[in-house]
C-alpha positions as CSV (number, residue, x, y, z in Angstrom):
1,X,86.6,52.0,142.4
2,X,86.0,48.4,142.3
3,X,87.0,45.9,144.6
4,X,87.7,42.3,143.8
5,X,89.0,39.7,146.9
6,X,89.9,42.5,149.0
7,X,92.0,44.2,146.7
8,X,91.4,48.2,145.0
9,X,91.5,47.9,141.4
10,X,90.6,51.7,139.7
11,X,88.6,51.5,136.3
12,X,89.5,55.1,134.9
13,X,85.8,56.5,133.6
14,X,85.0,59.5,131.8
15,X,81.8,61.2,133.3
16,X,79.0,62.8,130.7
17,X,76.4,64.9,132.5
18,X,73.7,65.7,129.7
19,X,71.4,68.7,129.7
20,X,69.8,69.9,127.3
21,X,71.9,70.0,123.8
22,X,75.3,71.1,126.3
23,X,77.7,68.2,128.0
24,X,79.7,69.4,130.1
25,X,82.7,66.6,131.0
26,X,85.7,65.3,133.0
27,X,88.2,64.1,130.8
28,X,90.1,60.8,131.8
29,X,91.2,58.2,129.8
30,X,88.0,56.5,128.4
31,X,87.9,52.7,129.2
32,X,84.4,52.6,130.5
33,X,81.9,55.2,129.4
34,X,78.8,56.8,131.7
35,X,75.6,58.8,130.6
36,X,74.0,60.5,133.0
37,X,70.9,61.7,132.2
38,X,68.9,65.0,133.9
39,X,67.6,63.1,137.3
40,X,71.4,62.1,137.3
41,X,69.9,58.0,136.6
42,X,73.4,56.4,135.6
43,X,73.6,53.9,132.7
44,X,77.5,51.6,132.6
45,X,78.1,50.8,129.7
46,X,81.3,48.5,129.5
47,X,84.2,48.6,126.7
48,X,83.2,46.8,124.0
49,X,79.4,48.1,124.1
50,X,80.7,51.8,124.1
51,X,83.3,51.3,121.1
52,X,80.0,49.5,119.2
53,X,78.0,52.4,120.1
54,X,80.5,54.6,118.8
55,X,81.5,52.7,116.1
56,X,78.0,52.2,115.1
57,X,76.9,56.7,115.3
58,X,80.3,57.5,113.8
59,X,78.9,58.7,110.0
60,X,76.1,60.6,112.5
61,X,78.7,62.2,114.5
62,X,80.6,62.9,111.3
63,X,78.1,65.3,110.4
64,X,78.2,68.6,111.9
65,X,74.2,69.4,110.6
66,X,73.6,66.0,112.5
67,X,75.2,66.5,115.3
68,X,72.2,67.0,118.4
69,X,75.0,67.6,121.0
70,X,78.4,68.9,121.9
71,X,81.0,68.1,124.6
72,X,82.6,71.1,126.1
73,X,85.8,70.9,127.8
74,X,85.9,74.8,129.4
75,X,85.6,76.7,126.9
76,X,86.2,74.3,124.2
77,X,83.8,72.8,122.2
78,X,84.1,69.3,119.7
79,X,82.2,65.9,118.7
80,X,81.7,63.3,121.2
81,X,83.6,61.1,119.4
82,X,86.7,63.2,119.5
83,X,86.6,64.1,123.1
84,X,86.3,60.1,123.6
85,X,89.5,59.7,121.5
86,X,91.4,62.4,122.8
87,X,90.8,61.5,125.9
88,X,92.7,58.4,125.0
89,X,95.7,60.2,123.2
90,X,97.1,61.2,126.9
91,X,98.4,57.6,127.8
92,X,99.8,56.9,124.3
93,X,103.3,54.9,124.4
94,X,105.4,52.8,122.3
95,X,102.9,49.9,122.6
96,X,99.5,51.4,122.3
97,X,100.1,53.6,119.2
98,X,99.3,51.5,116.7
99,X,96.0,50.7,117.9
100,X,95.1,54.6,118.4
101,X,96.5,55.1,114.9
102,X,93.7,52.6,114.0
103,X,90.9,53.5,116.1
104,X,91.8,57.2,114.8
105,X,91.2,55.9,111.1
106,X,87.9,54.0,112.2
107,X,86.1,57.4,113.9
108,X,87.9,60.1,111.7
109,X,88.8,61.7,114.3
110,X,92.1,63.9,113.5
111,X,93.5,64.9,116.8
112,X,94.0,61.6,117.6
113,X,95.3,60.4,114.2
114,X,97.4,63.2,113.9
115,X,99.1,62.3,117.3
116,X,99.7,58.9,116.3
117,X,101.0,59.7,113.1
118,X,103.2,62.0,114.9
119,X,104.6,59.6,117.0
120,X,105.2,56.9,113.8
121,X,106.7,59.9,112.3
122,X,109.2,59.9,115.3
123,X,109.4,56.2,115.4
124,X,109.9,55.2,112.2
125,X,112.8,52.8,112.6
126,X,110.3,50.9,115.4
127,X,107.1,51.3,113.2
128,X,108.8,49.5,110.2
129,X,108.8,46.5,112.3
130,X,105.0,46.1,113.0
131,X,102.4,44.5,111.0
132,X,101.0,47.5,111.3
133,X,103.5,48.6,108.4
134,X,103.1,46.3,106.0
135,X,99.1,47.2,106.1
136,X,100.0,50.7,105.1
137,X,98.2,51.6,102.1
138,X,100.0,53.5,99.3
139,X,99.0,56.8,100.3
140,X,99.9,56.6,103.6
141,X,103.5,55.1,103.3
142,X,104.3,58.3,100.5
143,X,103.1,60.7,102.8
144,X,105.5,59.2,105.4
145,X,108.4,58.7,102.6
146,X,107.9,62.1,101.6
147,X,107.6,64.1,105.1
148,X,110.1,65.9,105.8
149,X,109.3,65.4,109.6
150,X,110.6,61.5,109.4
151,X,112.8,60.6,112.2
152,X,115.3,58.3,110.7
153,X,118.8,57.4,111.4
154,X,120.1,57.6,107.8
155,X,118.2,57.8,104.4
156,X,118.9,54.0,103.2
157,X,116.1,53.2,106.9
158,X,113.8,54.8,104.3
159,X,114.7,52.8,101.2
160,X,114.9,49.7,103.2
161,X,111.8,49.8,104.4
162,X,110.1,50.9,101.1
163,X,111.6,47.2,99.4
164,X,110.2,45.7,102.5
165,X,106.6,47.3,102.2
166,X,107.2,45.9,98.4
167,X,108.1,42.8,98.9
168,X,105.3,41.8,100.7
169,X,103.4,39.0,99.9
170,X,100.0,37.7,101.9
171,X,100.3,34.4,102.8
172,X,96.7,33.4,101.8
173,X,96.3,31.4,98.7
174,X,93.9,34.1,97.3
175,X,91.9,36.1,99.4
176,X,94.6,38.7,100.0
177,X,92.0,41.1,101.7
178,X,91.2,38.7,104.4
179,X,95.0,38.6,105.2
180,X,95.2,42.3,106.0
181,X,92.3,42.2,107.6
182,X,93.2,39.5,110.0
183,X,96.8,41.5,110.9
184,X,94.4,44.5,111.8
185,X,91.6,42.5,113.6
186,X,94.3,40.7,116.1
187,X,95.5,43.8,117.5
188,X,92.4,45.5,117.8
189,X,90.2,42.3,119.3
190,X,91.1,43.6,122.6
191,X,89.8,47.0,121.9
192,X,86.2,44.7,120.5
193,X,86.5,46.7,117.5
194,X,85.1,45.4,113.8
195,X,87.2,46.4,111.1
196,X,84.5,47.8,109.4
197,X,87.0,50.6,107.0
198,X,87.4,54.3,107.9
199,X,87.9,57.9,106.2
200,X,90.5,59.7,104.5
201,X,92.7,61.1,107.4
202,X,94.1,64.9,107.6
203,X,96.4,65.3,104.6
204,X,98.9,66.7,107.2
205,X,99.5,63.5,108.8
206,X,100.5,59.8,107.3
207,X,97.2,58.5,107.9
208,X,95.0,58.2,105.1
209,X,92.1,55.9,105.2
210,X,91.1,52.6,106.4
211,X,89.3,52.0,103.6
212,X,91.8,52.2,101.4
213,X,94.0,50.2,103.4
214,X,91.5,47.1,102.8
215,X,91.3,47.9,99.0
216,X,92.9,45.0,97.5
217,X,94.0,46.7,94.4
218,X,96.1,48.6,97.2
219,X,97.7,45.6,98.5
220,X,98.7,43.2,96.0
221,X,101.9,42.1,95.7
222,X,101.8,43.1,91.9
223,X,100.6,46.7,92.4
224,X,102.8,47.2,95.2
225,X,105.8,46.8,92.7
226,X,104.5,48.7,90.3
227,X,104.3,51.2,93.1
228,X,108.1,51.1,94.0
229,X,109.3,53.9,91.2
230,X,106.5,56.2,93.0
231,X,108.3,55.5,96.2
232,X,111.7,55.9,95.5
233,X,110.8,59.1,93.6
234,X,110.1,60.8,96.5
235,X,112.6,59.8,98.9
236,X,115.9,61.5,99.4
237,X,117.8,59.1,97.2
238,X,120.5,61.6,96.5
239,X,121.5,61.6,100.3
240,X,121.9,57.5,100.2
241,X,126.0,56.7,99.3
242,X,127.3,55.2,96.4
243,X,127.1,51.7,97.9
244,X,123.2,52.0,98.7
245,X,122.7,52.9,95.1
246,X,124.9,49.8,94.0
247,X,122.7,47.4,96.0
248,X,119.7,49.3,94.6
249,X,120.6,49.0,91.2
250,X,121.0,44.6,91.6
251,X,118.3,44.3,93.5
252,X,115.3,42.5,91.2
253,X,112.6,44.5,92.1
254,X,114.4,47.7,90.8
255,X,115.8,46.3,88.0
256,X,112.5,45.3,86.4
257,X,111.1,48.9,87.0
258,X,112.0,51.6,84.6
259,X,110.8,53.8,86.5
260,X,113.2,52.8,89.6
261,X,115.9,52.3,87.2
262,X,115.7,56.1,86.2
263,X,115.2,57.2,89.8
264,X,118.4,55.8,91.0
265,X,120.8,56.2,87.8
266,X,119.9,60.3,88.8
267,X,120.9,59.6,92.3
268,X,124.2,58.0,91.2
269,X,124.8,61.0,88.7
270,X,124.3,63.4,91.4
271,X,126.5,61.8,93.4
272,X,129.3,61.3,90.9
273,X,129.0,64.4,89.2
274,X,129.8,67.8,91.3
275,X,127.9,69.9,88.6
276,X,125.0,68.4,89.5
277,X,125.4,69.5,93.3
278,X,125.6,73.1,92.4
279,X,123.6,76.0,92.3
280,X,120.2,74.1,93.6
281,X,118.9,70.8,95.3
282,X,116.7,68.3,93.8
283,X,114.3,67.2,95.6
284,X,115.7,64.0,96.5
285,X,118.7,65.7,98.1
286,X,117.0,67.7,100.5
287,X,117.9,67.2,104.2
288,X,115.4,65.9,106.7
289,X,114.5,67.8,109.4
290,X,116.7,65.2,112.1
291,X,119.7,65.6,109.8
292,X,122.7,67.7,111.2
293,X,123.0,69.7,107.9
294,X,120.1,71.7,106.8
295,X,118.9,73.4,103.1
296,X,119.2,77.5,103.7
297,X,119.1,80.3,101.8
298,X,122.3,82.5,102.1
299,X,122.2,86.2,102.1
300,X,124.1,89.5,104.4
301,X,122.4,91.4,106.8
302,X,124.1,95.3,107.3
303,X,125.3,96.1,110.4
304,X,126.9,99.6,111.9
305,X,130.6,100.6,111.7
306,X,131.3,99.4,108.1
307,X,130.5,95.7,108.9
308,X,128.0,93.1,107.5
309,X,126.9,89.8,108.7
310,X,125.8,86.2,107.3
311,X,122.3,85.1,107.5
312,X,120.7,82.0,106.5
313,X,116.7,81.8,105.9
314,X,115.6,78.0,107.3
315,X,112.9,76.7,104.9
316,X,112.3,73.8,107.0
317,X,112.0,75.9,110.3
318,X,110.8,79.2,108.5
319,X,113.0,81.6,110.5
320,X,116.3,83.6,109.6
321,X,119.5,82.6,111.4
322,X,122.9,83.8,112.0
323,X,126.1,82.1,110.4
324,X,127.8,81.7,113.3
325,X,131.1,83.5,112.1
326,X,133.1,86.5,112.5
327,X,131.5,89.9,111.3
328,X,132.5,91.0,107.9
329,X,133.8,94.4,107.0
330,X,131.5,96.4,104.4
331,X,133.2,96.1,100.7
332,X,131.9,98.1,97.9
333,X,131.8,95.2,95.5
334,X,131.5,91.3,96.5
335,X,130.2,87.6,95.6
336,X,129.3,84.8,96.9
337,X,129.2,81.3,95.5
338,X,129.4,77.6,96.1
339,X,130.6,74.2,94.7
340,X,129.2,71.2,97.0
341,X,128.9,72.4,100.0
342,X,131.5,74.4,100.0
343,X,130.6,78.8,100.1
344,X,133.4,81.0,98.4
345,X,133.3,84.5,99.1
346,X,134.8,87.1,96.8
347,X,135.9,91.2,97.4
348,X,137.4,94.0,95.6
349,X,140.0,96.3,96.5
350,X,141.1,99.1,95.0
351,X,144.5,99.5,93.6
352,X,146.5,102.0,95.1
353,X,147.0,104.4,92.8
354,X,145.0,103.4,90.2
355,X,141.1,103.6,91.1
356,X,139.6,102.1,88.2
357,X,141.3,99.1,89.1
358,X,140.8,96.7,92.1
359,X,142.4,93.5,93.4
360,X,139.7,90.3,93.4
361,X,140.8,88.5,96.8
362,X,138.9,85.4,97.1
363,X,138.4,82.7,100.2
364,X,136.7,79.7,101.2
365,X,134.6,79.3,103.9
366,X,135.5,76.2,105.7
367,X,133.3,74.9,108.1
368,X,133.6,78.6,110.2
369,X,136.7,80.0,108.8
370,X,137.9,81.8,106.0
371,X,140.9,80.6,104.6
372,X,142.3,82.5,101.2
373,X,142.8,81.6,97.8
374,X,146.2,82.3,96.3
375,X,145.5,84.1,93.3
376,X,146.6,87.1,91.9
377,X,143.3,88.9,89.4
378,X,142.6,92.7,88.5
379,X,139.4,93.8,87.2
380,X,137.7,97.2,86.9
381,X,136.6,98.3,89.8
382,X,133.0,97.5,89.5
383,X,130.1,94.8,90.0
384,X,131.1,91.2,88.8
385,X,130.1,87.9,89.0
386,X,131.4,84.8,90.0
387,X,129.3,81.2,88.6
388,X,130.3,77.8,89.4
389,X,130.6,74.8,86.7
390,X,131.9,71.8,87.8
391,X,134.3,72.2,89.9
392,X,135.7,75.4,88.3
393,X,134.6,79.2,89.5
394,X,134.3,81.7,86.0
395,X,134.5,85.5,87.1
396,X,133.9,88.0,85.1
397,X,133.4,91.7,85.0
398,X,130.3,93.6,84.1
399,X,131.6,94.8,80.8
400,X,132.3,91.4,80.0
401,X,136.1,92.5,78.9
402,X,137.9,89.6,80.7
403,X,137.0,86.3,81.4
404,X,138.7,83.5,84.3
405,X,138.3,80.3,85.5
406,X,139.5,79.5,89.2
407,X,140.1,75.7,90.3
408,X,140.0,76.3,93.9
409,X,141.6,73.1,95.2
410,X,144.5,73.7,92.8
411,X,144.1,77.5,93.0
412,X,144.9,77.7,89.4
413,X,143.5,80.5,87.3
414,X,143.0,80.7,83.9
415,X,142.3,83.3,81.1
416,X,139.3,82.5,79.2
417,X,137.8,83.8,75.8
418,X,135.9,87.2,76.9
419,X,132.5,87.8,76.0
420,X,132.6,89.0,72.3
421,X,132.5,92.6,71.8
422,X,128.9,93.8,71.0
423,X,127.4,97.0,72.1
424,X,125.6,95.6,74.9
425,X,128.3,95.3,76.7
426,X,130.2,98.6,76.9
427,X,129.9,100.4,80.3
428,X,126.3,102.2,79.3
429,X,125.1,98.5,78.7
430,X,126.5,96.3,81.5
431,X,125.9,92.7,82.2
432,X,122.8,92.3,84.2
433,X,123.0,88.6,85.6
434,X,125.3,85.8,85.0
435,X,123.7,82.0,85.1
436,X,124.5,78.6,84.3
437,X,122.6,75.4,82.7
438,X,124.1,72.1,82.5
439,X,127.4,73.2,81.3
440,X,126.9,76.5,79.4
441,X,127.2,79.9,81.0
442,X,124.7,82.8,80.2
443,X,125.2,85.9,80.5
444,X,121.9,88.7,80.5
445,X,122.3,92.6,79.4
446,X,120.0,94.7,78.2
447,X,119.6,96.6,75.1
448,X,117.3,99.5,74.3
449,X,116.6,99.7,70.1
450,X,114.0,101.9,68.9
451,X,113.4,103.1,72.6
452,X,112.0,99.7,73.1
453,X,114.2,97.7,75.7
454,X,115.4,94.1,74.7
455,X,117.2,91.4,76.9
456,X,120.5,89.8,74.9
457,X,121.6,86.3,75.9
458,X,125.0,85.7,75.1
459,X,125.9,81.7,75.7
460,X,129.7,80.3,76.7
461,X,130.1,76.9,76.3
462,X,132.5,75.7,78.9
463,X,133.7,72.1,77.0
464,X,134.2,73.2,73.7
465,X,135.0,76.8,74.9
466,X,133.1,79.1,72.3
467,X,130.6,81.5,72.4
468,X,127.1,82.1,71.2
469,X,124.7,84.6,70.5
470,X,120.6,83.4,71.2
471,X,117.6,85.4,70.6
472,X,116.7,88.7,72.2
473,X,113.8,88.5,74.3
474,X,111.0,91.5,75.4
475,X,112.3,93.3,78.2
476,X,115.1,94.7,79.9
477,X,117.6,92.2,81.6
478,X,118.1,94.7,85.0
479,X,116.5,93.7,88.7
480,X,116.6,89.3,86.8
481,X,117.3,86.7,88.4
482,X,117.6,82.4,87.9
483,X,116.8,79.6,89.8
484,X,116.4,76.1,89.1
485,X,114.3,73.0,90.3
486,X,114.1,69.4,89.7
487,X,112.8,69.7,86.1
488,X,114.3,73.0,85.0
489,X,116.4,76.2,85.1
490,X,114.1,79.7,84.6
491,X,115.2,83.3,84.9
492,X,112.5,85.8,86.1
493,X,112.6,89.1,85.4
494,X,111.7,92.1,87.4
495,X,108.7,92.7,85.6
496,X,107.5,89.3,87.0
497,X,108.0,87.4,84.0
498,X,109.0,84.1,84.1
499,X,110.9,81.9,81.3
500,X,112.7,78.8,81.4
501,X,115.1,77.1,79.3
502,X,114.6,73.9,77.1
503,X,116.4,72.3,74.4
504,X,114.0,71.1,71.8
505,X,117.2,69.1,70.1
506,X,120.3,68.5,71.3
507,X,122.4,71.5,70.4
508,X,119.7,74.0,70.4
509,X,118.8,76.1,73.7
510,X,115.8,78.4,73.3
511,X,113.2,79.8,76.0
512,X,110.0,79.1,76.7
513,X,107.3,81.7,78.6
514,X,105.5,80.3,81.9
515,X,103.6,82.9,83.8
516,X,103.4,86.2,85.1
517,X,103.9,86.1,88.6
518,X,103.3,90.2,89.0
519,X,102.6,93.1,87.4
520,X,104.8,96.1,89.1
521,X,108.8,96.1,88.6
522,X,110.6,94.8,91.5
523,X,114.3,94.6,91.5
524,X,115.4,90.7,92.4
525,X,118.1,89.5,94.6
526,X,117.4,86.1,94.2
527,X,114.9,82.9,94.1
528,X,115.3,79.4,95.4
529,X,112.6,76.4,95.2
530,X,112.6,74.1,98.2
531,X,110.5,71.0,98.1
532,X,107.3,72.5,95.4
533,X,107.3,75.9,96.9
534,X,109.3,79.0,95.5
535,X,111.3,81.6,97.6
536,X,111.7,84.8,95.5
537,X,114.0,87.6,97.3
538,X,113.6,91.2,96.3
539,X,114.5,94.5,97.2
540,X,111.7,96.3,99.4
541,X,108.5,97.6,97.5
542,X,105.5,99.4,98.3
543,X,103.4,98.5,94.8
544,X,104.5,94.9,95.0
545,X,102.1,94.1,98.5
546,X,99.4,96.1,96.5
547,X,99.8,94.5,93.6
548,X,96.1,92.7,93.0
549,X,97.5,90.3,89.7
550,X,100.5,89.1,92.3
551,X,100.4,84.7,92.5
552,X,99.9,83.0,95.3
553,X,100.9,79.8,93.5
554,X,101.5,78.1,90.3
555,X,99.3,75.3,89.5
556,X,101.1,72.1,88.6
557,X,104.2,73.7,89.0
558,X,104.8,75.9,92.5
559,X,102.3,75.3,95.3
560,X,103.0,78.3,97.2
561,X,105.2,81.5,96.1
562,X,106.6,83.2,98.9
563,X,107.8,86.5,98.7
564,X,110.8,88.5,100.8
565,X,111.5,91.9,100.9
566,X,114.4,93.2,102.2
567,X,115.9,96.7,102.3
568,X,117.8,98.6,99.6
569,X,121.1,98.6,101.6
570,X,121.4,95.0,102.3
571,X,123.3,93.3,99.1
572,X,121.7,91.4,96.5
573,X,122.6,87.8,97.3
574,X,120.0,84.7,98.0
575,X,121.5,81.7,97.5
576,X,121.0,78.2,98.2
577,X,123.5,76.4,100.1
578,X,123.2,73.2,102.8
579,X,125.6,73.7,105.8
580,X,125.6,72.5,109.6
581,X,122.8,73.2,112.0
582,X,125.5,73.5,114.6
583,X,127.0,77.0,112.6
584,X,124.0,79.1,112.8
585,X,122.6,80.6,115.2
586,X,119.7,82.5,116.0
């Protein structure tokens, strides 16, 4: 306590008793710091001294070879300099985060960086307005762009303040270094701290390093707009409205840059165009985590008494949900699919009388209720498949002998070409799997020739309304499955094959091997990509957790591969769909 003209004034200390190569501490919010050495001789050292001091060891302290002490807080154990900044982290507010964001950078010290980029992360709309902003280097503002923890009121917040970052210009004549430096050195003058650079920051976090902050190849105005395609890229353009991508496309700084040019012209598409909102989400269109909708994967979960239950799998929060809707009653043969946002559910039942035959009933699921489709189709009573193109549903059978398209806002139904008799698809050689790219539909069976089994891709073009036969591929077709991302469609097989589909010219679609994710057969429900990671849904297997040649990843293509089992009973549906928080539950 210090007392100045009568009146208490408190100086918060941290106290350091040393002994030996052990500290042991009380932890307060460090303003003033005090060494105390084995005959308990005290040494003050004031603010500005300490930050020097600590400025001045921090490559020493770095070093955990180096390092001749620790601090231990009970029975935990760090650097100095991060019990120091920590210490600090406790009173951090609205107005002092920036500089603890900073003194983070200058020490390398995560913990506290981390909680100040946590709290820009949360404040993003308040951040934007600091000088401390337009110092970001380009590493740091496309972590922040691309996190999907961002607290933002809407998606055009982000692309605003990416134009802004752009745009700006140093007001120096030349030495556009010294500019940046000076917006840094004001606010942290009160702190006595040099601007001296820093270290790349945890690759969690926004914060990257101080030194690349001051690089002035980072922070001129040209580089910054060559920078702006980069940006744009990897925010969630396909969530900004029509308007916002209007006012994108005039502004100058996008229309000289191809690369921003191609990234919003795909935004506008998306938006425009239904087909492109079906069956998976680009990047770009994926939901923050603040947004009230969120990206799930759609499945059933069985219940007992006949019934059957919706469940969603959150990527973003990693844990299975309920849909919040009435139970389902168990049906022998069903489908699921959806157009926008939008889930349709089909059933079978059987016709009285006639049990080869069953009634399709179809409904939509709006927001919790089911509300039916007026439509009147008989199939046999059997597996089928329902795939969405445009805005049209196509069912089919899996013998392929009938073919319909379903306009559920006009509920109109039409008759359609079927798929052209072959022997793969009689009843001993069903369709396998059903899938779509851009607007063709493909349907999978398999074949077995010579006792060696063969996958036949059969190809309906939905504009000109004609079918096509493609090459056979190695394999059979049963247990496959399809997904897409923001570059292509694939279809992996059970045998953990995986393929995807390219056209080398225009008219042309052929296949092209990737990888082999795993070598046992597993039997596929589904697989979705969210963000650079892959979600692949099987049925339960004890070879596949032994399987030593399994992937982790996918190098340049999926950074993780995570894989779900589930049990035989549950059906063999894993979807992607983006619906309400507020309609799941857990």
């Amino acid at each position: 306590m210090n007392r100045d003209n009568g009146a208490t004034k408190q100086t918060t200390t941290s106290a350091v008793w040393l002994s030996g190569t052990s500290l042991a501490c009380k932890s307060h919010p460090v303003y003033d710091l005090i060494l105390s050495k084995k005959k308990q001789k005290v040494m003050s050292i004031n603010r500005g001294l300490a930050y020097e001091i600590i400025q001045g060891l921090r490559d020493f302290w770095k070093c955990d070879d180096l390092q001749d002490f620790t601090v231990t807080l009970g029975t935990t154990k760090f650097g100095c300099h991060r019990f120091l900044l920590a210490a600090c982290s406790g009173s951090m507010s609205s107005e002092n985060y920036i500089e603890y964001y900073q003194i983070g950078n200058l020490l390398t010290s995560q913990p506290v960086t981390k909680a100040a980029s946590l709290y820009v992360l949360n404040n993003f709309n308040s951040f934007v307005k600091t000088s401390a902003f337009l110092e970001l280097s380009i590493n740091d503002l496309l972590k922040l762009v691309q996190s999907q923890n961002l607290k933002v009121k809407s998606e055009h917040d982000v692309v605003m303040a990416i134009l802004k970052w752009t745009e700006f210009r140093p007001t120096g004549p030349q030495d556009n270094l010294s500019n940046i430096r000076e917006l840094r050195c004001k606010r942290l003058k009160a702190l006595n701290i040099n601007d001296k650079g820093g270290n790349t920051g945890d690759i969690e976090t926004f914060a990257g390093s101080a030194q690349s902050d001051t690089d002035p190849r980072n922070i001129s105005s040209n580089n910054r707009e060559q920078h702006l395609g980069l940006l744009l890229s990897n925010a969630r353009t396909c969530l900004l409205s029509r308007e916002s991508l209007e006012m994108l496309l005039c502004n100058p700084l996008v229309s000289d840059n191809k690369m921003a040019i191609d990234v919003v012209n795909k935004a506008l598409l998306y938006k425009l165009q239904i087909g492109k909102r079906n069956g998976q989400w680009p990047t770009a269109a994926i939901r923050r985590n603040c947004s009230e909708y969120e990206n799930v994967a759609w499945t059933t979960k069985q219940q007992e008494g006949g019934l059957f239950s919706l469940q969603t799998l959150s990527f973003a929060r990693n844990k299975w949900l309920r849909f919040d809707v009435r139970n389902f009653y168990e049906r022998d043969f069903v489908a699921f699919c959806a157009i926008d946002n939008t889930v349709y559910y089909f059933y079978m039942t059987q016709v009285e009388g006639q049990e080869i035959n069953g009634h399709v009933n179809a409904y939509g699921l709006v927001e919790k209720e089911l509300k039916a489709i007026k439509m009147s189709l008989t199939l046999k009573y059997a597996k089928f498949f329902a795939i969405v193109v445009d805005e049209c549903i196509y069912i089919l059978p899996n013998n392929g002998t009938v073919m319909c398209s379903l306009k559920p806002s006009s509920e109109v139904l039409v008759t359609l070409p079927r798929v052209p008799a072959d022997p793969t698809m009689q009843d001993d050689h069903p369709i396998c799997h059903v899938t779509t790219f851009e607007q063709m539909i493909l349907v999978y069976s398999s074949v077995s020739e010579k006792g060696v089994d063969e996958t036949v891709t059969q190809c309906y073009d939905t504009t000109k309304k004609i079918w096509t036969r493609l090459n056979n591929l190695e394999g059979s077709a049963n247990g496959m499955t399809s997904f897409k991302d923001d570059h292509f469609t694939y279809f992996l097989k059970s045998s953990g094959d995986l393929w995807k589909m390219v056209k080398p010219q225009s008219d042309v679609l052929e296949f092209e091997y990737v990888a082999k994710l795993w070598s046992c057969n597993w039997l596929l429900s589904g697989a979705i990509t969210f963000l650079d990671k892959l979600y692949i849904c099987g049925v339960k297997s004890e070879t596949l957790s032994i399987d030593s040649q399994r992937l982790p990843c996918l190098p340049g293509v999926f950074s993780k591969i995570v894989f779900i089992e589930r049990e035989s009973e549950e059906k063999q549906i894993f979807m992607p769909v983006t619906i309400k928080k507020t309609y799941m539950v857990y």
